[in-house]
SETINU-591744 format. One line per field, with one value per atom (N, C-alpha, C, O): x, y, z; atom name; residue number from 1; residue in three letters. Coordinates in steps of 0.1 Angstrom, whole numbers, plus 5000, padded with zeros to 4 digits. Layout:
X X ...
Y Y ...
Z Z ...
a CA ...
k NUM ...
r ALA ...
***
This chain:
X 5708 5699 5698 5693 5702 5694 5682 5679 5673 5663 5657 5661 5647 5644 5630 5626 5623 5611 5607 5613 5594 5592 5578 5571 5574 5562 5552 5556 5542 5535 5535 5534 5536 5538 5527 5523 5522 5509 5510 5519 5500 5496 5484 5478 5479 5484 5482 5479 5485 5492 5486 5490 5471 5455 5447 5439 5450 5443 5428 5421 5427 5411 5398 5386 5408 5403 5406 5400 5411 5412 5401 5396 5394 5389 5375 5366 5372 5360 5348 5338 5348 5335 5329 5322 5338 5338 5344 5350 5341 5347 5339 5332 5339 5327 5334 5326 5349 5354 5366 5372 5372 5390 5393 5387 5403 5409 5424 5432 5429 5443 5452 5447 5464 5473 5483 5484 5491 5500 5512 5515 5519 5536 5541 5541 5547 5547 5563 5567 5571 5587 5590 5588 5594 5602 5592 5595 5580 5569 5562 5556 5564 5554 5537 5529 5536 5519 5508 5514 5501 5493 5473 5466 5470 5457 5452 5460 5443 5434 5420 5414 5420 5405 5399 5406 5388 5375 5370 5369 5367 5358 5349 5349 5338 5323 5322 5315 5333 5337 5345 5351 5344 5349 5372 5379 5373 5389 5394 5389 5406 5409 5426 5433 5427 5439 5447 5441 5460 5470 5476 5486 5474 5481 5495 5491 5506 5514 5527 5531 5532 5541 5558 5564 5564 5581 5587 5584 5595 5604 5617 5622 5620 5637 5645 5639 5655 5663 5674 5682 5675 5676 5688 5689 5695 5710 5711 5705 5721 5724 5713 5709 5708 5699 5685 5679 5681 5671 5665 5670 5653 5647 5627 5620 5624 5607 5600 5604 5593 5581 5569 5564 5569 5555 5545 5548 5537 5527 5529 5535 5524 5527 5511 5505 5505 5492 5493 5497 5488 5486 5476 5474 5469 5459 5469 5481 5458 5463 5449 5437 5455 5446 5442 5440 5441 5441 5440 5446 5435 5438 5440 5445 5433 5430 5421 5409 5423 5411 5407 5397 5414 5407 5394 5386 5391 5380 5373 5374 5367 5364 5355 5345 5358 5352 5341 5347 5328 5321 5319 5316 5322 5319 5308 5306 5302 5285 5286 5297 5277 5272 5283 5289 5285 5300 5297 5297 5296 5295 5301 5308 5301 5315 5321 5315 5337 5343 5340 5338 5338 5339 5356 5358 5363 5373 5386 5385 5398 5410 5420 5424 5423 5437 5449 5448 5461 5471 5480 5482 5482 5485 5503 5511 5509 5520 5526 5521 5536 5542 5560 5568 5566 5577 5583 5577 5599 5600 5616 5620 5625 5636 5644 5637 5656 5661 5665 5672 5662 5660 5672 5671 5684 5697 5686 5677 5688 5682 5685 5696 5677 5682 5676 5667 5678 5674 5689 5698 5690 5699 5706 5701 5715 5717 5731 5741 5726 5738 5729 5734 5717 5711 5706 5697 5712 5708 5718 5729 5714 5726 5733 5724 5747 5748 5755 5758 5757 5767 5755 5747 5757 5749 5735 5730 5727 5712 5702 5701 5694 5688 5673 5675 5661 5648 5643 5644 5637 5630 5614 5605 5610 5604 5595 5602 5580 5572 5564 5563 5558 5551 5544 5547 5535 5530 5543 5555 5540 5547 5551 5542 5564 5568 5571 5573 5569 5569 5583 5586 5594 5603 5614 5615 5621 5627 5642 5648 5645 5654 5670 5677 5674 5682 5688 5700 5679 5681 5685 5680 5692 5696 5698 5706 5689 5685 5672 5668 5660 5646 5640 5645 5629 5624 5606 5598 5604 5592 5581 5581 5573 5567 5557 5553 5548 5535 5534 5540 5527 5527 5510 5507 5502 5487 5479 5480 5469 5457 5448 5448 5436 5424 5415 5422 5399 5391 5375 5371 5371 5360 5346 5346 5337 5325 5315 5317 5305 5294 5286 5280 5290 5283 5292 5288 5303 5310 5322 5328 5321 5326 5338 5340 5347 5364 5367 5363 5376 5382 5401 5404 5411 5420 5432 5433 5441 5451 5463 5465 5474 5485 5498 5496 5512 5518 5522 5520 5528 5529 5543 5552 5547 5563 5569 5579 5562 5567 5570 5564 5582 5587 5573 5568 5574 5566 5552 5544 5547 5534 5525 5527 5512 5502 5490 5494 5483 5468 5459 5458 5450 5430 5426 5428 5417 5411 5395 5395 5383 5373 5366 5354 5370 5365 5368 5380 5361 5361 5371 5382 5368 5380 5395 5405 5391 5408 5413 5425 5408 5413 5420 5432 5406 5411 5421 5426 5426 5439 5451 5458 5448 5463 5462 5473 5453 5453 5459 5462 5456 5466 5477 5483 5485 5497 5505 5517 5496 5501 5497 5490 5501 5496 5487 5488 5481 5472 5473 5473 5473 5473 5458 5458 5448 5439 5446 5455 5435 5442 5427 5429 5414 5401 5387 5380 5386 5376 5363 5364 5353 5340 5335 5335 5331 5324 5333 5325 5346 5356 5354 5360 5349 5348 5337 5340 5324 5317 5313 5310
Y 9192 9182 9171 9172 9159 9146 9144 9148 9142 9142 9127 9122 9120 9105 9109 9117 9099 9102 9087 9080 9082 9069 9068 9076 9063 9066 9051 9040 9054 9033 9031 9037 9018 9004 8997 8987 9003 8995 8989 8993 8975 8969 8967 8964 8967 8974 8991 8995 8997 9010 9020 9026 9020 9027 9022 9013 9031 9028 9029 9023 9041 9040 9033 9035 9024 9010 9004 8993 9002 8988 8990 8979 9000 9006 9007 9007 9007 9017 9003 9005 8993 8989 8985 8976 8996 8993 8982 8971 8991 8974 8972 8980 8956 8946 8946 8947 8944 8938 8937 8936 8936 8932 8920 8915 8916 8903 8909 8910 8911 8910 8898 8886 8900 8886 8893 8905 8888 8890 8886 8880 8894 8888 8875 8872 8866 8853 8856 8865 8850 8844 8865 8875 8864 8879 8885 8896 8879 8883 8897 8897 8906 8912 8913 8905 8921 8915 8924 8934 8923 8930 8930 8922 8935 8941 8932 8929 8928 8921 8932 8935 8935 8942 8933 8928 8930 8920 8932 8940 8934 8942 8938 8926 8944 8939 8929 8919 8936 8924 8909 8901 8907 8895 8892 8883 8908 8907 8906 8903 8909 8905 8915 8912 8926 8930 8929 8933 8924 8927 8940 8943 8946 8958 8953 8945 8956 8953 8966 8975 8963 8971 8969 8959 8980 8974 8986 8998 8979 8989 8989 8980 9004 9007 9009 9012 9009 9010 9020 9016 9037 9048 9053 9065 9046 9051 9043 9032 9048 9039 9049 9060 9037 9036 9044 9051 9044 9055 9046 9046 9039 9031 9033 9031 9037 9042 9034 9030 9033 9021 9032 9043 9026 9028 9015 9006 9014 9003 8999 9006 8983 8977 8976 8973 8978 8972 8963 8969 8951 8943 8932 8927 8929 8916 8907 8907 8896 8885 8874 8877 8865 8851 8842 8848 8835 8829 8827 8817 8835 8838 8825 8824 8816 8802 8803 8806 8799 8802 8818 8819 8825 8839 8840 8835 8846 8852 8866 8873 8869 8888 8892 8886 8905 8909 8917 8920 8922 8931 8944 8946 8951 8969 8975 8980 8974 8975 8989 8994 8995 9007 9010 9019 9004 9005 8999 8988 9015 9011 9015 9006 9027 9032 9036 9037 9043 9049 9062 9061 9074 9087 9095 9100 9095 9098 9087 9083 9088 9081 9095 9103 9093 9100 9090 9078 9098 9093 9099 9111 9094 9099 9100 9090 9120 9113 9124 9134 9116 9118 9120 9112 9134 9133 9123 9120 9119 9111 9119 9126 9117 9123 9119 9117 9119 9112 9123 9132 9123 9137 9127 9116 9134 9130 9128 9137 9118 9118 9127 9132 9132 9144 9134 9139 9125 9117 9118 9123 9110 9107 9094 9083 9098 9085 9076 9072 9075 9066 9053 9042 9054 9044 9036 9028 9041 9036 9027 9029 9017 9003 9009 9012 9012 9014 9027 9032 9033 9047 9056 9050 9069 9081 9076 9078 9069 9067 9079 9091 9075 9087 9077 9065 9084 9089 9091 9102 9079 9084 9096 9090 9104 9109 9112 9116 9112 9116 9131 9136 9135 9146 9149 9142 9159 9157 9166 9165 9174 9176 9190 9197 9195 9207 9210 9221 9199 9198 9194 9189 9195 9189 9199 9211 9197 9209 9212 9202 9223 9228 9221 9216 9222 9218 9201 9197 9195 9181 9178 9185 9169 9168 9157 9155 9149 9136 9134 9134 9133 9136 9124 9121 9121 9110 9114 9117 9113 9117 9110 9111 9104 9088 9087 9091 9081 9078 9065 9056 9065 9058 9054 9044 9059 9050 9060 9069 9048 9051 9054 9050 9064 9068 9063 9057 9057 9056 9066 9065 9071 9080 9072 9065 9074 9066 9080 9091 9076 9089 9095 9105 9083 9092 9099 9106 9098 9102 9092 9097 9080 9068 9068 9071 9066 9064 9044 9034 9049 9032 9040 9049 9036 9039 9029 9023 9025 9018 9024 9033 9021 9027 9018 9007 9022 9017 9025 9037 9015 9022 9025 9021 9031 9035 9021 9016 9015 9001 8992 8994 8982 8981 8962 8951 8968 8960 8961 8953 8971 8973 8981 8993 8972 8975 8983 8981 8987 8990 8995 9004 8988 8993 8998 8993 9016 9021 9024 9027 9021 9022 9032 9035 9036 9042 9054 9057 9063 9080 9084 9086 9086 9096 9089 9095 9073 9073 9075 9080 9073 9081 9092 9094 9101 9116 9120 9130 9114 9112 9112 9121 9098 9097 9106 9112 9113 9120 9138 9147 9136 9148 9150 9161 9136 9134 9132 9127 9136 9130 9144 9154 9144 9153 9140 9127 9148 9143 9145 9157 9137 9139 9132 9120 9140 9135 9129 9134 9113 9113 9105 9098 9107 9099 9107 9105 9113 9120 9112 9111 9108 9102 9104 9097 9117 9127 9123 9119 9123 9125 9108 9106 9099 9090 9088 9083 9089 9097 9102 9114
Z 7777 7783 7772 7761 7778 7771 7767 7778 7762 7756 7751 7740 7759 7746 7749 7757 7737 7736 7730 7721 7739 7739 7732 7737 7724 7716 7718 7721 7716 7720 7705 7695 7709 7699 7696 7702 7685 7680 7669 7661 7665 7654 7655 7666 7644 7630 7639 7651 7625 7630 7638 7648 7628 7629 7641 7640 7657 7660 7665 7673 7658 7655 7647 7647 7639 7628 7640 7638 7654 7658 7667 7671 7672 7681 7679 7688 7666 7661 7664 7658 7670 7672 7687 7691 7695 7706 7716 7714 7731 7738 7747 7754 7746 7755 7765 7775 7770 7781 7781 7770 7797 7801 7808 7818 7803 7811 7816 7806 7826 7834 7831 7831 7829 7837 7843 7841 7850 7861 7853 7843 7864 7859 7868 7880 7849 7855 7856 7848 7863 7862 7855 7862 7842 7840 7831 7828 7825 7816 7823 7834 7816 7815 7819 7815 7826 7830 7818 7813 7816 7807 7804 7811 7799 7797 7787 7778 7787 7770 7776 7787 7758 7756 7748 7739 7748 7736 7734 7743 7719 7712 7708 7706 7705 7699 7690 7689 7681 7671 7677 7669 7685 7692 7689 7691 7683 7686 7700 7711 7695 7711 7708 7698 7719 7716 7731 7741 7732 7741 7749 7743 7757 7755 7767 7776 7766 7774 7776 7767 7790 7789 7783 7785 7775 7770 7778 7779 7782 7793 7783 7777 7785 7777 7786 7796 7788 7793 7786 7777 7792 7780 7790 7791 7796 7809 7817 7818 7824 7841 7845 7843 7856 7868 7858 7865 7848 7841 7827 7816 7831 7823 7824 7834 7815 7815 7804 7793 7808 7803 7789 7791 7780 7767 7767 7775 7762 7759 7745 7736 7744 7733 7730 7740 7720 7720 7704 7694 7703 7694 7698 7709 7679 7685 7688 7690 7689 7698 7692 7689 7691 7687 7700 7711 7700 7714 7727 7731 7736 7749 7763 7775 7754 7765 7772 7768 7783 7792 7801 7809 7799 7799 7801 7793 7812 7814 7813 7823 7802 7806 7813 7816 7817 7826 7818 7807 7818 7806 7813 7825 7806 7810 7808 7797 7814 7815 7806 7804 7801 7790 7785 7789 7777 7770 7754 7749 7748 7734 7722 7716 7716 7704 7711 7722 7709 7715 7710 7697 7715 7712 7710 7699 7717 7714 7728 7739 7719 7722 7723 7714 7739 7742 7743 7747 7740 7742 7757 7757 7765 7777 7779 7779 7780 7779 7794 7799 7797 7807 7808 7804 7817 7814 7827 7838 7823 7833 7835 7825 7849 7847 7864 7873 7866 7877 7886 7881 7896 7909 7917 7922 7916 7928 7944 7944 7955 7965 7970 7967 7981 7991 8005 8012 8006 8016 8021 8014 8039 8043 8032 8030 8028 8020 8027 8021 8042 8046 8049 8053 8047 8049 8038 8039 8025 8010 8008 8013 8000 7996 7983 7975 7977 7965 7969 7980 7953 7958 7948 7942 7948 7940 7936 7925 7949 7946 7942 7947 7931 7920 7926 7929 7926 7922 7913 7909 7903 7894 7893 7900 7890 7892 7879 7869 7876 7866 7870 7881 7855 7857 7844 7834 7843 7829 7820 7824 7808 7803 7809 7814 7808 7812 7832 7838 7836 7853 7854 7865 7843 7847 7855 7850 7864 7868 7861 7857 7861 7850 7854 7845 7864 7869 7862 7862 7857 7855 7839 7830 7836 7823 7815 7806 7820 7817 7816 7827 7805 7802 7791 7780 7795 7790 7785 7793 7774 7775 7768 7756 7772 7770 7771 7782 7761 7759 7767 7763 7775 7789 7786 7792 7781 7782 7768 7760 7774 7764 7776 7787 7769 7773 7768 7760 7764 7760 7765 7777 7759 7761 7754 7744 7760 7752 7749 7754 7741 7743 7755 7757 7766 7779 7786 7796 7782 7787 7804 7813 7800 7805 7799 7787 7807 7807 7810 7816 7803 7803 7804 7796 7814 7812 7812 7823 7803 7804 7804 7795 7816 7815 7820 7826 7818 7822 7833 7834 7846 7856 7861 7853 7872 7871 7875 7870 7883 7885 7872 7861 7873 7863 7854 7859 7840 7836 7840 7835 7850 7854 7846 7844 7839 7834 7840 7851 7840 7849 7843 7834 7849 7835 7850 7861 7845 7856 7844 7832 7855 7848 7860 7857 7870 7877 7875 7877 7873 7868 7880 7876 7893 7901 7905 7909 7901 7899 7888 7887 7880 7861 7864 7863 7871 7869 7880 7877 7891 7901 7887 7883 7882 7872 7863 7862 7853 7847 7848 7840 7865 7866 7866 7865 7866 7863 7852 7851 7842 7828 7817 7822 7805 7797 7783 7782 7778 7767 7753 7751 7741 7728 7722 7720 7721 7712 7698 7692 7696 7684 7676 7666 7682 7674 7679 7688 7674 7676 7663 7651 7671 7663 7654 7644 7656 7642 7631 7623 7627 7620 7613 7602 7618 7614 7606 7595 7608 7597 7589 7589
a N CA C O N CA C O N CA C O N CA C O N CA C O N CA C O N CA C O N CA C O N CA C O N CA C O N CA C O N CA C O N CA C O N CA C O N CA C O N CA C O N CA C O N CA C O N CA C O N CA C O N CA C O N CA C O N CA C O N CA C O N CA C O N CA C O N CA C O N CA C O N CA C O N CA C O N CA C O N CA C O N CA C O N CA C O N CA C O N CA C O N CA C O N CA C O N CA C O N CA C O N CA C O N CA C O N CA C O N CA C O N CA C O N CA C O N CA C O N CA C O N CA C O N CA C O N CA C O N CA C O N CA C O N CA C O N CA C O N CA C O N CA C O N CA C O N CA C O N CA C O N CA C O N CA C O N CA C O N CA C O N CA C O N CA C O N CA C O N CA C O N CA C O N CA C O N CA C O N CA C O N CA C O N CA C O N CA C O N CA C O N CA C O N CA C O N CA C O N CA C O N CA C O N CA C O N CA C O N CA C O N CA C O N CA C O N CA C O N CA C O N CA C O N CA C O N CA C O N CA C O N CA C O N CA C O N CA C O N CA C O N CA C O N CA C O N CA C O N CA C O N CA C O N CA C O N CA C O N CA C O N CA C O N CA C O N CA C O N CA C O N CA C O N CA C O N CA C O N CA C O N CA C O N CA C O N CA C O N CA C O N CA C O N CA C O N CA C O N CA C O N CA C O N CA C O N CA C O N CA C O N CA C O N CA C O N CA C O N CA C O N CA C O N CA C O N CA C O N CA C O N CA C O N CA C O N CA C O N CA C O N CA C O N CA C O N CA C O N CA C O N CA C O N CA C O N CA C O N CA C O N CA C O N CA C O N CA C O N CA C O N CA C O N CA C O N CA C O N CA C O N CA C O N CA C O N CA C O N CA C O N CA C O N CA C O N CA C O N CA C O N CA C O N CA C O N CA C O N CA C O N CA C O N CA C O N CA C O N CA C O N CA C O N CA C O N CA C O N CA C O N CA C O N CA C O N CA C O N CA C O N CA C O N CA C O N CA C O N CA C O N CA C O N CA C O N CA C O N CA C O N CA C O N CA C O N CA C O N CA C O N CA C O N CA C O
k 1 1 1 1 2 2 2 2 3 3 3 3 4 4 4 4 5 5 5 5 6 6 6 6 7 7 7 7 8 8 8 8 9 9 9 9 10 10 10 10 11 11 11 11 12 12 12 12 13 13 13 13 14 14 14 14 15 15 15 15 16 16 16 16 17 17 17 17 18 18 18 18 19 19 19 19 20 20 20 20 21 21 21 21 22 22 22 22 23 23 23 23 24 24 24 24 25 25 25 25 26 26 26 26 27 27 27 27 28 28 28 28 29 29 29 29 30 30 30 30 31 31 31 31 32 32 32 32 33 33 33 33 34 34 34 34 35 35 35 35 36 36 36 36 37 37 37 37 38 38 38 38 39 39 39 39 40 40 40 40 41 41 41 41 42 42 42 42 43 43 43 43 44 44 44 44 45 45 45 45 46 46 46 46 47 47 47 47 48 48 48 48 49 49 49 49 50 50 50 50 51 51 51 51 52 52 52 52 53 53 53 53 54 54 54 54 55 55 55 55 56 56 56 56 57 57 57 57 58 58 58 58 59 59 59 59 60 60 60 60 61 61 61 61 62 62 62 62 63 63 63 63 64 64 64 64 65 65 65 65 66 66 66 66 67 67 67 67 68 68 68 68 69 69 69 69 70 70 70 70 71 71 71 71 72 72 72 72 73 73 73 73 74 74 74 74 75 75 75 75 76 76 76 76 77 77 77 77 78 78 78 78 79 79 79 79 80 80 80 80 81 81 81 81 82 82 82 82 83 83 83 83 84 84 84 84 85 85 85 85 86 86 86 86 87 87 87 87 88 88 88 88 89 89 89 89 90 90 90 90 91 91 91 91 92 92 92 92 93 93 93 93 94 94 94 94 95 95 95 95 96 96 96 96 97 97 97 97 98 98 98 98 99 99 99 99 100 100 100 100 101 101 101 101 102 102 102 102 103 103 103 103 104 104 104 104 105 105 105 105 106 106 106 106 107 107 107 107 108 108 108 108 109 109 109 109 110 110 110 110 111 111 111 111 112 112 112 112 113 113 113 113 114 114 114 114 115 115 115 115 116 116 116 116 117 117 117 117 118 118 118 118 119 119 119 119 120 120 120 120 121 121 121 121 122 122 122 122 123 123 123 123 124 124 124 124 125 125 125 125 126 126 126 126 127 127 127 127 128 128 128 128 129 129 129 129 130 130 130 130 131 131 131 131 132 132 132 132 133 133 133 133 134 134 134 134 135 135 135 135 136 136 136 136 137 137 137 137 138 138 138 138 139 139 139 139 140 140 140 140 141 141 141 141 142 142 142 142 143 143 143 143 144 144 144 144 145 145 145 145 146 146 146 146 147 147 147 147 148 148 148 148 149 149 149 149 150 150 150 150 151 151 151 151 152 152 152 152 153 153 153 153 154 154 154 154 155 155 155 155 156 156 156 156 157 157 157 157 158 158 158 158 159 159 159 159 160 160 160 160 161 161 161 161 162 162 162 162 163 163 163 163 164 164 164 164 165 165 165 165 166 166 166 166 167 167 167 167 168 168 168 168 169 169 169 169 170 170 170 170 171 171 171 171 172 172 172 172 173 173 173 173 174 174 174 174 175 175 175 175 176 176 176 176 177 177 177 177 178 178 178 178 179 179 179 179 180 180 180 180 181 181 181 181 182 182 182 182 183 183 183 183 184 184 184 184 185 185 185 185 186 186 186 186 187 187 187 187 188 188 188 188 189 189 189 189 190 190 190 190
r UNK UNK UNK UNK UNK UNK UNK UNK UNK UNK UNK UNK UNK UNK UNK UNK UNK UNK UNK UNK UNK UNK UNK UNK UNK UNK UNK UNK UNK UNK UNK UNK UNK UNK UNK UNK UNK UNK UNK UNK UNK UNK UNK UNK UNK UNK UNK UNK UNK UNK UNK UNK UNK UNK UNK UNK UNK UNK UNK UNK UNK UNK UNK UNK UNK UNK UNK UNK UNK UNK UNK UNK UNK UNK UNK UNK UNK UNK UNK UNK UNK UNK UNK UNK UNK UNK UNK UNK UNK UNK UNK UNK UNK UNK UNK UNK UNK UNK UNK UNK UNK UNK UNK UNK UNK UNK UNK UNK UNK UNK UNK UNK UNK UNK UNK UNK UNK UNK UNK UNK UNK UNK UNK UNK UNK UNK UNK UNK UNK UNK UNK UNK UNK UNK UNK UNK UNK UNK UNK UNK UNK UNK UNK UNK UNK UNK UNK UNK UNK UNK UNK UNK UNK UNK UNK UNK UNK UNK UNK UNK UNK UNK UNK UNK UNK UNK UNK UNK UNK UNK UNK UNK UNK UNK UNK UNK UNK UNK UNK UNK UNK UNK UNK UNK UNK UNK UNK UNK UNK UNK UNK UNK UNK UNK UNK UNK UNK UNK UNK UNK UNK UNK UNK UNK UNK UNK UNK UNK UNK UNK UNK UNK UNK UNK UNK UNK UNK UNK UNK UNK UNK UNK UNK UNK UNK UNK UNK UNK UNK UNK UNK UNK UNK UNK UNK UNK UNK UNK UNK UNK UNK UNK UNK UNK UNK UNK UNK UNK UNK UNK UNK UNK UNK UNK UNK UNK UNK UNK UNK UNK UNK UNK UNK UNK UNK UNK UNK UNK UNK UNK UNK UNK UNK UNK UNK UNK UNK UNK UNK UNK UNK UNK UNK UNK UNK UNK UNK UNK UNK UNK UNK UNK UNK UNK UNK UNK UNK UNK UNK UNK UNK UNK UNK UNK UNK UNK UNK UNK UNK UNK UNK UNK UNK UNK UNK UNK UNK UNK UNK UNK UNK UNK UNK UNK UNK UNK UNK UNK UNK UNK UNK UNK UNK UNK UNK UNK UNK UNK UNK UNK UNK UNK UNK UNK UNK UNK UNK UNK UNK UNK UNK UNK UNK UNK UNK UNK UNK UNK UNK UNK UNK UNK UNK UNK UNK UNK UNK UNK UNK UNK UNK UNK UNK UNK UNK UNK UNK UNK UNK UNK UNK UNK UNK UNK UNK UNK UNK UNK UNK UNK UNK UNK UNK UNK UNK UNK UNK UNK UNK UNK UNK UNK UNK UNK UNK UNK UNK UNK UNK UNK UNK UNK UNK UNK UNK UNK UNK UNK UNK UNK UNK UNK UNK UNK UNK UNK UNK UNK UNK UNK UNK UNK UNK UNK UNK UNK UNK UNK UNK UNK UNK UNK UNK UNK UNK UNK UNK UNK UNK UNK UNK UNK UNK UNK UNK UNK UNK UNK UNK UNK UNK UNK UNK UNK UNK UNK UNK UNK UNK UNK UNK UNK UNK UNK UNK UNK UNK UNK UNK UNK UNK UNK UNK UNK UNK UNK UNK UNK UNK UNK UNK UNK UNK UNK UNK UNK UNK UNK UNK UNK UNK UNK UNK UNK UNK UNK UNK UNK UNK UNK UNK UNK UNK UNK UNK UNK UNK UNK UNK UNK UNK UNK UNK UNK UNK UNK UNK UNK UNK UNK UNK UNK UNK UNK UNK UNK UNK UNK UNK UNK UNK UNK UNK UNK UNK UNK UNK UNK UNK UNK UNK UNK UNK UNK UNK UNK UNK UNK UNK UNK UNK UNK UNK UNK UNK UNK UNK UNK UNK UNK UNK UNK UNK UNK UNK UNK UNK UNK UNK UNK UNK UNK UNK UNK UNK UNK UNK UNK UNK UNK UNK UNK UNK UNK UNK UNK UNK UNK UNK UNK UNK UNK UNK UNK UNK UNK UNK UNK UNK UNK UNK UNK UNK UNK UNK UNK UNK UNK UNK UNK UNK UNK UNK UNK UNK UNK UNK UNK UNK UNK UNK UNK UNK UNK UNK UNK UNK UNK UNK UNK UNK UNK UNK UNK UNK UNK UNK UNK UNK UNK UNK UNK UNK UNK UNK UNK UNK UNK UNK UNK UNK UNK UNK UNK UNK UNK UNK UNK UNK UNK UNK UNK UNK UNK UNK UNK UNK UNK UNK UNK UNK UNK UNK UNK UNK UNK UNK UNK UNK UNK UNK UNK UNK UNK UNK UNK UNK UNK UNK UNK UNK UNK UNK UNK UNK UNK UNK UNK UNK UNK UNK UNK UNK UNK UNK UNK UNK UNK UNK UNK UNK UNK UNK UNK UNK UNK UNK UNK UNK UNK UNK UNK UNK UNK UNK UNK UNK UNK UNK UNK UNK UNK UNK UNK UNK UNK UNK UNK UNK UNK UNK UNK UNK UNK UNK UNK UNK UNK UNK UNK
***
């Protein structure tokens, strides 16, 4: 079996230094022309970080998405949105997901193209044995606060697709789809 492994893309490297004073708020943008759409977080400290999606392209027909997160100077006219009771972070997951191409078992006389493949995700270990092409990718960030308040950014299977979920049961919907790497736990900070 093939094997890649897609890891997120941060600056600076530490991201529990970028993290550690909380976040006030999100701004969206959309995909313009072939740009990327992505996430801005404002932190207490009045930073401002990007998070966006980089799609690889790791075969024919078999390309999976990581996140880029870096500051950013300038936003323009940006508007944020504020996350009501939202103050240190308690802990940061890394959200990862395998990804892998399932041959269709559809009628495929009605598909455009010859040997149409299904991309398909799962958390880790859901991949079925039969397949030999495997992708395995840190696909989002979690944010946890002390009340226990979720902030989730991820990339989505759609291509270049970003998404911020602040709502607890759609978090936990995507979250069963993914596996998890703690990587900031509070105390430890300290």
């Amino acid at each position: 079996m093939k094997k890649f492994i897609l890891k997120l893309e941060y600056h600076p490297a530490d991201l529990e230094v970028c993290f550690s004073t909380g976040i006030f708020g999100y701004a969206l943008s959309g995909p313009i022309l072939s740009q990327p759409s992505a996430v801005y977080l404002k932190l207490y400290n009045n930073k401002i970080y990007r998070i966006k999606a980089v799609m690889k392209e790791l075969a024919d027909k078999f390309e999976c998405s990581t996140l880029l997160i870096e500051p950013t100077g300038d936003t323009g006219s940006i508007q944020f949105s504020p996350i009501e009771g939202w103050g240190d972070i308690e802990n940061i997951s890394i959200l990862v997901r395998e990804e892998w191409l399932e041959q269709d078992k559809f009628d495929t006389s009605v598909t455009i193209g010859d040997n149409p493949f299904t991309q398909m995700s799962g958390p880790l270990g859901s991949i079925p044995k039969h397949i030999n092409l495997l992708c395995q990718t840190e696909a989002g960030i979690l944010f946890k606060n002390e009340n226990g308040d979720m902030i989730l950014i991820y990339a989505d299977m759609f291509p270049f697709s970003v998404q911020i979920l602040v709502e607890k049961t759609k978090i936990l919907e995507i979250l069963d789809l993914h596996s998890m790497r703690n990587i900031l736990i509070r105390q430890a900070l300290h």
